[in-house]
Every structure is written in structure tokens, then in C-alpha cells.
C-alpha positions in Angstrom: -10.0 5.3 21.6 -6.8 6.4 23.4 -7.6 6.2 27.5 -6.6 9.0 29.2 -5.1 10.8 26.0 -7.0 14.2 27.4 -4.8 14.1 30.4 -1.7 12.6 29.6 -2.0 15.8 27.0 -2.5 18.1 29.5 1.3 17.8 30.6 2.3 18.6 27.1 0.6 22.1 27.4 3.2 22.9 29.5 6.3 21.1 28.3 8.8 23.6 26.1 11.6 20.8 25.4 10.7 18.1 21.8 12.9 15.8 20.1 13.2 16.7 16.4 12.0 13.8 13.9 12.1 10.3 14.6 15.0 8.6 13.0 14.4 5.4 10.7 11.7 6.4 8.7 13.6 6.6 5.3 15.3 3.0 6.5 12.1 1.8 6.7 10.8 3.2 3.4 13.7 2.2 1.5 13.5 -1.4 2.8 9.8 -1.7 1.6 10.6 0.0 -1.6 13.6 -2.1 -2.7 12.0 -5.6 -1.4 8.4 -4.4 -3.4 10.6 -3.6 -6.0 12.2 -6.8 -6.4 9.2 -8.5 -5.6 7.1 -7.1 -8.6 10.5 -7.7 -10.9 10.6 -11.4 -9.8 6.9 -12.0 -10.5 7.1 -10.3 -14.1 10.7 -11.8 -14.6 8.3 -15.5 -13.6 5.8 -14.4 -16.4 8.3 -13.7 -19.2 10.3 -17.1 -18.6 7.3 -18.6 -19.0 6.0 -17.0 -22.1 9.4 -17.6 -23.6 9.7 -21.3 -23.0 6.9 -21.9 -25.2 7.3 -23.2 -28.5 5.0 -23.5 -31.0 4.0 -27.2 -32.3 1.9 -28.2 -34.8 1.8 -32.1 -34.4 4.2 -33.0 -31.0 2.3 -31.6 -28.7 -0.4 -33.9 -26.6 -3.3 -34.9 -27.9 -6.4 -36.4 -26.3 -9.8 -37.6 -27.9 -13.1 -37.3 -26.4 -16.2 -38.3 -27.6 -14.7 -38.1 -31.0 -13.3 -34.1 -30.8 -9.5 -34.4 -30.7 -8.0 -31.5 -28.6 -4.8 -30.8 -28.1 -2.6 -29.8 -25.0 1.1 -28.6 -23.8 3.1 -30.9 -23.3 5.7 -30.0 -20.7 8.9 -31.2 -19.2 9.3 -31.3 -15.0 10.6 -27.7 -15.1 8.1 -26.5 -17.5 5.5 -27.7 -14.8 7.8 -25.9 -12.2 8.0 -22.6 -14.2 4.1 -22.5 -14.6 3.1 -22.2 -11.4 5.8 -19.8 -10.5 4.3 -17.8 -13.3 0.5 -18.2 -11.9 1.7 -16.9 -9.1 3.8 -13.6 -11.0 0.4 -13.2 -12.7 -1.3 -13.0 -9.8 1.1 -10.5 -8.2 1.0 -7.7 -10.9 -2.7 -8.3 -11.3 -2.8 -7.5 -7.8 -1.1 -5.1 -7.7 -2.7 -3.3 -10.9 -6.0 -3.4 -9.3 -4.9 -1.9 -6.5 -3.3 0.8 -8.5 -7.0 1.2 -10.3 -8.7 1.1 -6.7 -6.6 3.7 -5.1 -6.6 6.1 -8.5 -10.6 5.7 -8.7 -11.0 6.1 -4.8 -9.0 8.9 -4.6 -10.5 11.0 -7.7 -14.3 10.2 -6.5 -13.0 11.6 -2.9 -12.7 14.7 -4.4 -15.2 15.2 -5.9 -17.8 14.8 -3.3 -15.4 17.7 -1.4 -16.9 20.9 -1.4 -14.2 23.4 -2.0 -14.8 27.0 -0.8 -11.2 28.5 -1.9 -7.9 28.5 -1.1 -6.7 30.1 2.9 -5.2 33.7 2.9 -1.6 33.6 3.0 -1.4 29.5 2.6 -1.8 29.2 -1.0 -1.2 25.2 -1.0 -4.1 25.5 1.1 -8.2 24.5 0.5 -10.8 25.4 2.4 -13.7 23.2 2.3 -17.3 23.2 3.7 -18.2 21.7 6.8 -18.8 21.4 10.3 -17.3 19.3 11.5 -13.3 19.9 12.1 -11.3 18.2 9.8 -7.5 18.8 8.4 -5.2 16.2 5.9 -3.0 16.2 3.2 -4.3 14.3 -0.5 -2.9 14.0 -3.6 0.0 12.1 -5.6 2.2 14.1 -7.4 1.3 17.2 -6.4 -0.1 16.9 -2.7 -2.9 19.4 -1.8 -3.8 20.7 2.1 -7.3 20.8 3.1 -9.1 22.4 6.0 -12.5 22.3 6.9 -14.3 25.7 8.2 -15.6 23.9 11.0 -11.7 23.4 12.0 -10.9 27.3 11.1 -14.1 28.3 13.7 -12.7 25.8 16.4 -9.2 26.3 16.2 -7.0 29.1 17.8 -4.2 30.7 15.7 -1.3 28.9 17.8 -2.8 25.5 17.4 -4.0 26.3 13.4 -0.2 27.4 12.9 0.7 23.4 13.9 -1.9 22.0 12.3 -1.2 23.2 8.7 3.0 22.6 9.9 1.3 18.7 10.3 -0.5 18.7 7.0 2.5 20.8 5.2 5.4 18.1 6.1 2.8 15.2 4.6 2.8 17.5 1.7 6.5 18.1 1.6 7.8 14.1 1.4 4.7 13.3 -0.3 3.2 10.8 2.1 -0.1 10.5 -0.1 1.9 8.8 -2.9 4.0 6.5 -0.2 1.0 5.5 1.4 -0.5 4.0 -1.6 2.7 2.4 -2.5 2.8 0.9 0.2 -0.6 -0.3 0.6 0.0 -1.4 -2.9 3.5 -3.7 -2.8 2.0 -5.1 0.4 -1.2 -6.7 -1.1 0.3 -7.7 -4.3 4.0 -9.3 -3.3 2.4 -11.1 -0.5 5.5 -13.7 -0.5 7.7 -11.4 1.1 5.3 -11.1 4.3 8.0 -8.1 6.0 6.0 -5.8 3.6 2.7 -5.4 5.3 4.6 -4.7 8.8 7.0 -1.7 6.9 4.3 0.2 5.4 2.4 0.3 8.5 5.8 1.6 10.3 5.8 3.8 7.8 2.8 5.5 8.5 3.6 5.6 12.1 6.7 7.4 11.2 5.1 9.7 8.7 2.9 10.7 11.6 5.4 11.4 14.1 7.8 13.1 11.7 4.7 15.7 10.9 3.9 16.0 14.6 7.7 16.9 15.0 7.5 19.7 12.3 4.2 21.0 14.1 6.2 21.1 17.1 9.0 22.9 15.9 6.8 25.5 14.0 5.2 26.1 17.4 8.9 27.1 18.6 9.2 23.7 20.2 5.9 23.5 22.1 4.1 20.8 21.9 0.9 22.3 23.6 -1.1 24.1 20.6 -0.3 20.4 18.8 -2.2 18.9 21.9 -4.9 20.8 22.3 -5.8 20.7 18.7 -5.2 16.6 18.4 -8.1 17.0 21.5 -10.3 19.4 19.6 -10.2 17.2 16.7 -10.6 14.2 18.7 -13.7 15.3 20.3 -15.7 16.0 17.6 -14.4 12.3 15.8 -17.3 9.8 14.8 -17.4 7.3 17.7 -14.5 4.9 17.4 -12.0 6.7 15.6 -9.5 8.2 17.0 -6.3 9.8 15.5 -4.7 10.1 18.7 -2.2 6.7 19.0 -0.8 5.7 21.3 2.6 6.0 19.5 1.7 9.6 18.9 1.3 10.9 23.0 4.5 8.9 23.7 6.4 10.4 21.1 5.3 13.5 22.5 5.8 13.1 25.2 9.6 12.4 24.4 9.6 8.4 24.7 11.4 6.2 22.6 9.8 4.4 19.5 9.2 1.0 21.1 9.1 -0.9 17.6 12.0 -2.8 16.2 12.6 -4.1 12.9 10.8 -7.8 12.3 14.1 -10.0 12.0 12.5 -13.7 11.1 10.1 -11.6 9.0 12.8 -9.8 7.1 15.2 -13.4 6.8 12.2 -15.4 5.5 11.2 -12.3 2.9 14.9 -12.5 1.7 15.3 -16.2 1.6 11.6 -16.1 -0.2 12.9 -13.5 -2.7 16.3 -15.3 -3.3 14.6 -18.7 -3.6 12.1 -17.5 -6.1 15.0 -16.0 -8.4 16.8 -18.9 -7.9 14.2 -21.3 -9.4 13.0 -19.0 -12.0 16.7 -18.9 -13.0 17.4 -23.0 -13.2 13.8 -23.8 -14.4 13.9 -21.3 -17.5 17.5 -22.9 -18.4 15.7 -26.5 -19.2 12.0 -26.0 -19.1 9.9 -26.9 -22.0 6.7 -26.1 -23.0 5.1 -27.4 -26.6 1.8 -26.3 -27.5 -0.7 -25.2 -30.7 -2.6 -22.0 -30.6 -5.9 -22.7 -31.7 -8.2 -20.9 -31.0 -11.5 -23.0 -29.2 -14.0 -20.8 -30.9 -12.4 -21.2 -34.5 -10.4 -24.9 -34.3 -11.6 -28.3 -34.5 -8.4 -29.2 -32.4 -8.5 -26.2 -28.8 -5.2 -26.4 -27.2 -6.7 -27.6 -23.5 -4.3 -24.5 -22.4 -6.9 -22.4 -23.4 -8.9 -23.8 -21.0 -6.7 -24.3 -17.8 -6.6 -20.6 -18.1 -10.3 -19.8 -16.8 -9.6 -21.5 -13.4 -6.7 -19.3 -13.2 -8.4 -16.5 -14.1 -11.1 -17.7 -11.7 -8.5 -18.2 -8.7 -7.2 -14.4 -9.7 -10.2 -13.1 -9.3 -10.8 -15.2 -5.9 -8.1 -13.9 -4.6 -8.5 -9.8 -5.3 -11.4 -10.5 -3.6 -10.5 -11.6 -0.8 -7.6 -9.0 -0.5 -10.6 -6.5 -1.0 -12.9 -7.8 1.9 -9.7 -7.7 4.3 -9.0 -4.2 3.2 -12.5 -3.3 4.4 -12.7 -4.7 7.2 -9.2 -2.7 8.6 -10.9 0.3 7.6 -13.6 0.2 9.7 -11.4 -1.0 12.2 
């Protein structure tokens, strides 16, 4: 909870001057999108050099008896070794990255529907109304972004401050700030070797906030009051501990500069991270080797031991989207 947000508000009911949106918030998109970009090619681009160094064997590759069942394993050169664990780690990144995709998809489709939908708001037909008491307002949806509104925020609301709310919710639903959002949260979990990521997409959504509150403003014929006093009615009737009043919200109204500045040593180490993970994906698929059988354990008296290494990655895979999923909780009820 914001102290004093109530009456640090209460000078914006009678301020008429507001700065239109915040610059930097398609900067800041871009960056994450071209260094998650990259980030996702490199660990696919690790996967297929791999998966191409491998060449079938029938009798050179390793072989090792125990307790009279011969199995067979890879044998690799230093660079094959090398280009392995570059490629555990690419696996890990788009598997990652594809359960957060699922997450996000199956999330956002049981959200709604558990809403209640009443019918669309005269005049605002990208507008739902749903049931409840409680006020509530936000934007959902992927491709085609929807606006909903709760009737408890229609009873509460006065027509100057509804008229800025749905300006809020409309310029969410204009960039499509739904779809950003989980792309974010997405490249962010999954390249986790180009740490700047986590840092843009939350500046991102501090921008897309400020950027609607600007449009709300502006719809309001530059006033920033009816904003205010509807940030405070919704506020009020908030489950204890949430708050959608920031801090970086009541300055911006209040026309103070963005104190955030881009991560420098964050951004340098992603780059170098990105450049020196291309680089060795590049010189280790030039001379790696890998030879290795495919039998099958189930059907062969001679199981390539690869077969096995592969359920402790697997393991360490799975590890790992759990732990990513435990942390996500635990910012959400943050």
C-alpha cells in the first residue's frame, strides 16, 4: 500500500496541466523483444548443432561391459562435450519457454471462464460487463484484447471518472498490452542467460501503465482528477495488500520525471552472454564430434548409455520449471 496516495491525489483533483505519454516505452519493448529473440534463436540454433554433429556408428562408438550386458555409448571429441552442454542448456530454454506459453494460454482461458458476463456497455461495444460487487476494470486477451467492467464499478463510478477509466482500459487494448505482457513474462523465464530481460518487462509494464493513465488523462481534456478519484475508489474496495496505485503512477501524475534508467552492466553482460554463446556454438559445431548407436534399451541387447544420460536431463528440466514456477507464485502474492 501507497502512504499517503489519498492525499497526494487530492492535489491532482485540481491540477488542469499533464504530460502526454511517457517516452521509452517502445525502446524498452524493442530491446526485450530483439535480445528474447536472439536468445530463443541461440538456444534452438545450440540444439540443432548438436543434433547435427551426430553420426551414426555401428561398431566405433564406446563400449562398456557390466555384469556381462555390453552397452554402448557416444563417444565424443572435447568440442562435442562443449556443444552438449550448450545444447542442455537450449533445451532447457525453449522448454521453458513452451511451458510458459501452455501456463499463460491455460490460465488465461480458465480466467474466463469463471467470469460472469452480463453483456456488452451501451455505446462501448469492445466493452463487457460482468457481475459483481466489488469494482473492478482491466483489459484481457491476446489477439483480439477485450475490456471488462464490473457492475459494482458502473454503481460506484461517476461518468467523468468512468469516461477515464475505459480511456485506461481502451489504450491497453489498443497496443495490445495483454499479448506483451506474456511475452515478456515469457522471454524472461526462459532466456534466463541474458539477466537484462526480467528488468525490461517489468519497465515495460510500468510504462504500459503510465502511457494508459496518460490517454485517460487526455480523454478527461487533460485533468487528471476523475483519473484520481477513480484510482481511490478502486483502491478502497482492493483485498488488503494490493494496491494498484504505484508509486511510479502518483509521480507520473503528478508530472515528475521517470526515475528509472536503463541497467547498463545488465545490458553489457546480456550482450557479451549472447555474443559468447554464438560464438562457441559457432567454433564447437565446426570440429565437434559425436558417434553413437541408436538402440533402443527396451528392444537392444547393446542400449546406447545416451539413452540414459537423458532422464537426468529430463529430470534437471523438470527441476528447474519448477522452481521458475514456485518463484512466479510467490511475486504474485507479493
Amino acid at each position: 500500500m501507497i502512504r499517503n496516495a489519498g492525499a497526494r491525489f487530492s492535489v491532482l483533483l485540481v491540477r488542469r496541466d499533464f504530460a502526454v505519454d511517457r517516452p521509452g516505452h517502445g525502446l524498452v519493448f524493442g530491446l526485450a523483444g530483439i535480445l528474447g529473440t536472439a536468445g530463443i534463436l541461440a538456444a534452438t540454433s545450440a540444439v540443432g548443432a548438436a543434433i547435427g554433429s551426430v553420426h551414426r556408428a555401428s561398431t566405433s562408438a564406446g563400449h562398456l561391459n557390466v555384469v556381462g550386458l555390453v552397452l554402448s555409448y557416444p563417444e565424443l571429441n572435447g568440442a562435442g562435450w562443449l556443444l552438449l552442454g550448450l545444447a542442455a542448456v537450449g533445451a532447457t530454454a525453449i522448454t521453458v519457454a513452451g511451458r510458459s506459453v501452455w501456463r499463460q494460454r491455460s490460465t488465461y482461458r480458465s480466467f474466463l471462464e469463471r467470469l460472469d458476463v452480463l453483456g456488452g456497455l451501451d455505446d462501448y461495444p469492445a466493452v463487457k460487463v460482468i457481475a459483481g460487487s466489488r469494482p473492478e476494470a482491466f483489459c484481457a486477451g491476446y489477439i483480439r484484447p477485450t475490456v471488462y467492467i464490473s457492475k459494482g464499478a458502473l454503481d460506484s463510478l461517476t461518468n467523468p471518472e468512468l469516461e477515464a477509466v475505459l480511456a485506461h482500459e481502451h489504450h491497453h487494448r489498443s497496443v495490445r498490452d495483454p499479448l506483451r505482457f506474456a511475452f515478456g513474462r515469457t522471454v524472461s523465464q526462459a532466456v534466463f542467460f541474458v539477466p537484462v530481460l526480467r528488468s525490461l518487462s517489468d519497465r515495460y509494464v510500468d510504462l504500459a501503465e503510465l502511457n494508459a493513465d496518460g490517454a485517460a488523462v487526455r480523454a478527461s481534456s487533460g485533468r487528471e482528477g476523475p483519473l484520481a478519484s477513480a484510482l481511490l475508489v478502486f483502491d478502497a474496495s482492493a483485498p488488503a495488500g494490493v494496491s494498484g496505485i504505484s508509486s511510479a503512477r502518483v509521480d507520473s501524475l503528478l508530472g515528475e520525471s521517470p526515475r528509472w534508467r536503463l541497467p547498463v552492466w545488465l545490458m553489457v553482460a546480456s550482450l557479451l552472454s549472447l555474443c559468447a554463446l554464438s560464438l562457441l556454438i559457432w567454433q564447437a559445431s565446426e570440429v565437434a564430434s559425436v558417434r553413437a548407436t541408436f538402440n533402443v534399451p527396451i528392444l537392444s541387447s547393446q542400449p546406447c548409455v545416451a539413452m540414459m544420460l537423458a532422464m537426468p536431463l529430463l529430470g534437471c528440466v523438470a527441476a528447474f520449471g519448477r522452481s521458475v514456477r514456485a518463484r512466479s507464485i510467490s511475486q504474485q502474492r507479493v
